[in-house]
C-alpha positions in Angstrom: -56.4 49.8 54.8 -56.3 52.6 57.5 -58.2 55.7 55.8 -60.3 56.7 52.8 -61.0 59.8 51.1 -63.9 59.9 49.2 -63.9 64.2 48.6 -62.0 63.8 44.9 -63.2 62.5 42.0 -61.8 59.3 42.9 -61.2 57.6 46.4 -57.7 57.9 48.0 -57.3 54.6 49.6 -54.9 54.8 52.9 -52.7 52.7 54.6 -51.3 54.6 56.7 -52.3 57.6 59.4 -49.4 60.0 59.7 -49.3 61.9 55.8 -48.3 65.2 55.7 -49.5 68.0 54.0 -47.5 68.0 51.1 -47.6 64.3 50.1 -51.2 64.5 51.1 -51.8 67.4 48.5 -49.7 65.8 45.8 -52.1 62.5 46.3 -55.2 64.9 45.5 -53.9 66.2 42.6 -53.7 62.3 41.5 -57.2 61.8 42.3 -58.5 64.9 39.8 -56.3 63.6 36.6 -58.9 62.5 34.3 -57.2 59.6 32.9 -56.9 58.0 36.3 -58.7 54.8 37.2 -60.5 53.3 40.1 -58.7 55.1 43.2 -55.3 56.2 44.3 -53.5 53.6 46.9 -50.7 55.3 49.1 -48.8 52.9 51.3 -47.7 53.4 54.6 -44.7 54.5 54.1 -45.5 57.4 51.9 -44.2 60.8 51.9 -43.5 64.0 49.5 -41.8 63.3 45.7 -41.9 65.4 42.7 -45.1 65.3 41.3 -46.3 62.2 42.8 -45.9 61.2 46.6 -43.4 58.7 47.0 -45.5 55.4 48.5 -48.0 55.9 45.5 -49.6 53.6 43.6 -50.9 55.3 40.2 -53.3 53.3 38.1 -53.9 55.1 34.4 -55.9 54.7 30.9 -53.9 55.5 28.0 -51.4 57.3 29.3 -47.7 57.4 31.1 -46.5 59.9 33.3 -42.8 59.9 33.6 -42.9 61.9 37.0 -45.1 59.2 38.4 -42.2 56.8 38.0 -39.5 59.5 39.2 -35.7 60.2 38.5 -33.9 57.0 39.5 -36.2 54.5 37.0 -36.1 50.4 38.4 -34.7 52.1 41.7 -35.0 48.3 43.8 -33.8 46.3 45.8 -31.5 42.8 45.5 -31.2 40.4 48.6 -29.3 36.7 48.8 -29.6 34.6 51.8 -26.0 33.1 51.9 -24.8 29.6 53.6 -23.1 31.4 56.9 -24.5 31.4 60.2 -21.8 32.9 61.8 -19.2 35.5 61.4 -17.3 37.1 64.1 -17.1 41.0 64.3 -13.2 41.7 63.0 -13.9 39.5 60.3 -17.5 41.3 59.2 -15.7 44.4 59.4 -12.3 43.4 57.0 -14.8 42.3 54.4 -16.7 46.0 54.6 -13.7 47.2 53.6 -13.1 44.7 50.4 -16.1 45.4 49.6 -15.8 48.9 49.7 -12.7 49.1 47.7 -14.5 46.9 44.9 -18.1 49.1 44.7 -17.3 52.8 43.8 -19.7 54.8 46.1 -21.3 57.4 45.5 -20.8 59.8 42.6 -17.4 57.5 41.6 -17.7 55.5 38.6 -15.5 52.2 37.7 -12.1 53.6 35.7 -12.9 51.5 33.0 -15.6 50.1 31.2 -17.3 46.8 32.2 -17.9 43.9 30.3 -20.2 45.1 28.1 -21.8 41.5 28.6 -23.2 42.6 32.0 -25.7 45.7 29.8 -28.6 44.9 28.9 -29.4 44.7 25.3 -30.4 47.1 22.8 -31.2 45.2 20.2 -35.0 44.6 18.8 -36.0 47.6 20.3 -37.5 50.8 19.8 -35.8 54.3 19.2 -33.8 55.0 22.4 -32.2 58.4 21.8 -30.9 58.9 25.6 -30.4 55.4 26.1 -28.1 55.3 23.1 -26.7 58.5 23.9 -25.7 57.4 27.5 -24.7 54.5 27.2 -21.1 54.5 26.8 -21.0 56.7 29.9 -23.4 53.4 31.8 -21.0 50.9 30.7 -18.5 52.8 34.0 -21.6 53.6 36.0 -23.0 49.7 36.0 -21.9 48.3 39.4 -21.6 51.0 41.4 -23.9 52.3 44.4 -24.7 55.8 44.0 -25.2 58.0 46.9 -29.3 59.3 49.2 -30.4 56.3 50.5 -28.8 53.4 48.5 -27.0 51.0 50.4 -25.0 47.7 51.3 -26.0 45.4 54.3 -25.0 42.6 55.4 -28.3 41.2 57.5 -28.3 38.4 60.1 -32.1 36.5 59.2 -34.3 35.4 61.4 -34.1 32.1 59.6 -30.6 32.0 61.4 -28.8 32.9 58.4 -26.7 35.8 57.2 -28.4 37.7 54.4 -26.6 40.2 51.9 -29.2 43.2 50.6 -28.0 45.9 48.0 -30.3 49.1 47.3 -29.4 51.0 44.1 -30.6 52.1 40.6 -30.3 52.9 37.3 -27.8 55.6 37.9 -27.8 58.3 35.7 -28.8 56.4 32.4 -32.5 56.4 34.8 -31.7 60.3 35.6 -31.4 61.1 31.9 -34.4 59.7 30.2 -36.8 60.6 33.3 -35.5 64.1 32.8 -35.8 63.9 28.8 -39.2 62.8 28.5 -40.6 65.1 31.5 -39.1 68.0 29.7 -40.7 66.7 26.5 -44.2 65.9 28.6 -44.5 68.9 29.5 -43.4 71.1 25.9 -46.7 68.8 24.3 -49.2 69.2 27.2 -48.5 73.2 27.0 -48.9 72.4 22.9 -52.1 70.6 23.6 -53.6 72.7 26.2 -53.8 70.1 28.4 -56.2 70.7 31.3 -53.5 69.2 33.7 -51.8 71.9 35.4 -48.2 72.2 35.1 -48.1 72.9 39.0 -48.8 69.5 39.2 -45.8 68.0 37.7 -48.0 65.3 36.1 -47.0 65.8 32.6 -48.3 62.9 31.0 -48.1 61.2 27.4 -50.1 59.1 25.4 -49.0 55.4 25.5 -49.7 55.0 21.8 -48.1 58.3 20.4 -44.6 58.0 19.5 -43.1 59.5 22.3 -45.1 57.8 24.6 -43.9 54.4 22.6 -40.3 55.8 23.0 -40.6 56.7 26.4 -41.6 53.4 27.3 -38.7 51.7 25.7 -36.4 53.4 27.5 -38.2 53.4 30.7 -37.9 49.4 30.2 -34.1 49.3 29.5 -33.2 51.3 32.5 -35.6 49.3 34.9 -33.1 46.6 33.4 -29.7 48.5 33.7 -30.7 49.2 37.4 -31.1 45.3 37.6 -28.0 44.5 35.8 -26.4 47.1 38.1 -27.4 45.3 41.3 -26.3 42.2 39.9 -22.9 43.2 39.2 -22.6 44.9 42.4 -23.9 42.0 44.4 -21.8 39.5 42.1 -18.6 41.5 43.3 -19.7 41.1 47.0 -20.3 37.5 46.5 -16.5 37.6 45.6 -15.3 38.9 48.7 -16.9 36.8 50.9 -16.5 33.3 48.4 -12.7 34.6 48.7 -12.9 34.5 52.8 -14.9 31.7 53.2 -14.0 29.5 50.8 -15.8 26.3 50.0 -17.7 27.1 53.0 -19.6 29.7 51.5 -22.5 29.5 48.7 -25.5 32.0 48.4 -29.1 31.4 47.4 -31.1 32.3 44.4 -31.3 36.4 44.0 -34.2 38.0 44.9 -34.9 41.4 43.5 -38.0 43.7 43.1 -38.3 47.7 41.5 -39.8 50.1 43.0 -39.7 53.1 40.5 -41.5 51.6 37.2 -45.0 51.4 35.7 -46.7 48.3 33.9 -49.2 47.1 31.9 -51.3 45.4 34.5 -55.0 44.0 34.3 -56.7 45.1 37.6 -60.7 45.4 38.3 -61.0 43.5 34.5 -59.2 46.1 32.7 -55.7 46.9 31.7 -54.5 49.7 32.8 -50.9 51.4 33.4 -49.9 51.1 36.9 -47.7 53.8 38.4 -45.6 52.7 41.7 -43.0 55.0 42.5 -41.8 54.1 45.8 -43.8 51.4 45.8 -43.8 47.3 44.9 -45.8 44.9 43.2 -47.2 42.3 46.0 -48.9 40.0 44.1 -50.5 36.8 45.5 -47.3 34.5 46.7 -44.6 37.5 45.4 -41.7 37.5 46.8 -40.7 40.8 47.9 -38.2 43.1 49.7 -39.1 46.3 52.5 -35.6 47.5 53.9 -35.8 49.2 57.3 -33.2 52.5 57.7 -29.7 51.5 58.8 -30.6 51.3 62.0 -33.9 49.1 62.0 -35.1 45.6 60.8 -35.6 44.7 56.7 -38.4 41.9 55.8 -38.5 39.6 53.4 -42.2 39.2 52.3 -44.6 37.3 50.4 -47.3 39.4 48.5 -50.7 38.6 49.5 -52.2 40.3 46.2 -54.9 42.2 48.2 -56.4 44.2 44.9 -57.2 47.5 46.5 -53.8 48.3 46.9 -53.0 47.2 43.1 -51.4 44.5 44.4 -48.8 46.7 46.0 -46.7 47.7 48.9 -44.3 49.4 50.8 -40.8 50.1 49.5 -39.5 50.5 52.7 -39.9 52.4 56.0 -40.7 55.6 54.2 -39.0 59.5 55.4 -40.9 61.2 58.4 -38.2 64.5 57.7 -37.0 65.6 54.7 -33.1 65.5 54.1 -32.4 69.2 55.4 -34.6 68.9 58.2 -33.0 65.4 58.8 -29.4 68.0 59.1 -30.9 70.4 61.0 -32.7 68.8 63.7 -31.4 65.2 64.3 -28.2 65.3 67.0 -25.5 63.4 65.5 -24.1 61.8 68.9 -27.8 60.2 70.0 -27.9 58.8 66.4 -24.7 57.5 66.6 -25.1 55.9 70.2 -28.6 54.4 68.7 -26.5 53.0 66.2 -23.6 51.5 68.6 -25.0 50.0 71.1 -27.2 47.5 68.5 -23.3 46.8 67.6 -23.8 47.9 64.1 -20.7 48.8 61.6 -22.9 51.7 60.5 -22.4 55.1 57.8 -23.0 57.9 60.2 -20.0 60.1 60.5 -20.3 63.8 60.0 -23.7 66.4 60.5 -24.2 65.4 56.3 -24.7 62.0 57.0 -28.3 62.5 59.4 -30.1 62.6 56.5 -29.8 59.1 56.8 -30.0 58.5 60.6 -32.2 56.0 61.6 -34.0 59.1 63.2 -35.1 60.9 59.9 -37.4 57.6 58.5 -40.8 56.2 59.9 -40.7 53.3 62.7 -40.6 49.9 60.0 -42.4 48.2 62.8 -45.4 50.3 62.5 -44.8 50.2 58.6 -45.4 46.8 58.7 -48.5 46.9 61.1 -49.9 48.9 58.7 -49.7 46.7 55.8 -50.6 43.5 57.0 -53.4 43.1 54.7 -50.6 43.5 51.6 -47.9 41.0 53.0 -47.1 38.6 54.9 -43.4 38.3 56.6 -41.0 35.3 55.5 -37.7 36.5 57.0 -36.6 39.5 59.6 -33.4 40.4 59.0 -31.5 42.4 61.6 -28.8 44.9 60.5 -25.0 44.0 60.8 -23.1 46.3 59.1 -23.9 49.0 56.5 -22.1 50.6 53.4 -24.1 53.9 52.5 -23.5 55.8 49.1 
């Protein structure tokens, strides 16, 4: 831990030296709910959200807060370390291209519906009105990338191996029910008086009261679709490269973690909702996943389950400029020459594509520094080549 703040009703427990303003703010506003428990853990690569900073760790009695899980619910990350020590550069680049052709990007959807094997299952379940309402639309949505900062890489490890990592979500199934039950949040809270301010965007609901039951359910099955949706995707990558390779080629055991979620969890002897948005679990021996931007390192990691951070950590390397100021201040040919001469097949092509330049997010190295108390490092992986959304 790098900082404490001990002028809130509860501590804000730091790791990390460089917060702005706003996240900084949003993490106070944390501190004062009344339901919160034990302190509030940022990680170091936190910065502004809606409601909650992204990097936060939430810990809560009786209660969810659908903002402090965010839009894109079970947002995470997959990774397989595959059988290839080698691949030369024309090659790497062909298979981009497969791949590309067989992941829609961005806001493209499949043109027809996918096995409906591949969803996860509603049955035995409680009420999911948006769930069951978007689900026909998900069935074209699962597999595909999305667009911000979700992405395709293909890694060389420092284990000598060639790595695969896919970032993505739950699409806009997770958009939908975030959007539902923080509209619904808030209508109560107004209806209850709560002595939350709305300004806060913390609308919260009680984890035993219908909605909150509801809410919960649905939260689940999208933390699920967004796995499912990684899967597929990753699956269909797989396929490109078994097809170039041949019997040459076989891939390890997935590894996936969320990011956007909250839990039941028992922490300081009570159970207690736990919050990470932006965020993942780093329990004792967990195996976990912090991705670098496109132009810097990814780890893999085992937790070390230190319990003043929940047992949490980094998502990533965290945004040190917001998206516009990313546009507006980043010069598109240093990027790009960053970029180049590491020799990485790389997304940056036009003045809308800096708010993803390596530029606009936090040095990982430092990122890491700052959080070796959470984790420690199993594999570096160094990027190759990178689809972006």
């Amino acid at each position: 831990m790098i900082r404490e703040i001990k002028d809130e009703p509860l501590p804000i427990k730091m790791w990390l030296n460089d917060i702005k303003p706003g996240a900084l703010m949003q993490a106070r506003n944390l501190a004062r709910l009344p339901f919160a428990f034990s302190h509030i853990a940022l990680m170091p690569d936190c910065h502004e959200g809606f409601g909650m900073p992204i990097g936060g760790v939430l810990a809560t009695r009786d209660v969810i807060i659908p903002n402090a899980v965010g839009v894109d619910i079970g947002c995470g990350m997959c990774a397989v370390q595959t059988s290839l020590s080698e691949i030369d550069p024309k090659t790497l680049k062909g298979l981009m291209a497969e791949i590309r052709e067989l992941v829609p990007l961005g806001f493209k959807h499949h043109g027809k519906p996918q096995d409906e094997k591949r969803m996860p299952s509603r049955e035995s379940r409680i009420e999911m009105p948006v769930v069951n309402r978007e689900y026909e639309s998900a069935t074209y949505q699962i597999g595909t990338l999305g667009g911000g900062n979700h992405f395709i890489e293909v890694q060389k490890g420092s284990d000598g191996q060639f790595w695969i990592m896919v970032h993505s979500g739950s699409r806009n199934i997770g958009k939908q029910v975030a959007d539902y039950y923080n509209r619904l949040a808030i209508r109560l809270n107004e209806q209850w008086k709560s002595n939350v301010p709305r300004s806060a965007q913390l609308a919260w609901l009680p984890v035993d009261s219908k909605e909150g039951r509801q809410y919960l359910s649905e939260m689940n099955y999208c933390i699920e679709f967004a796995l499912a949706n990684r899967r597929l995707m990753m699956d269909n990558i797989l396929s490109v490269f078994g097809d170039q390779f041949k019997g040459a080629f076989r891939a390890a055991p997935l590894i996936n973690i969320a990011h956007n979620f909250a839990a039941l969890e028992s922490h300081f002897g009570q159970e207690v909702m736990v919050h990470r948005k932006g965020a993942t679990r780093a329990g004792k021996d967990t195996t976990g996943i912090i991705p670098g931007s496109q132009g810097a390192n990814s780890y893999i990691v085992k937790g070390k389950g230190n319990p003043q951070s929940f047992e949490s950590c980094s998502h990533g390397a965290g945004r040190k400029m917001g998206r516009k100021e990313a546009i507006r201040s980043l010069d598109l040919k240093k990027e790009i020459k960053k970029l180049d001469d590491q020799g990485i097949f790389h997304a940056l092509r036009s003045a809308g594509d800096l708010e993803e330049a390596p530029g606009a997010y936090k040095d990982i190295q430092v990122v890491m520094k700052n959080q070796d108390d959470l984790v420690d490092i199993l594999v570096e992986l160094k990027p190759l080549a990178v689809i972006k959304g």
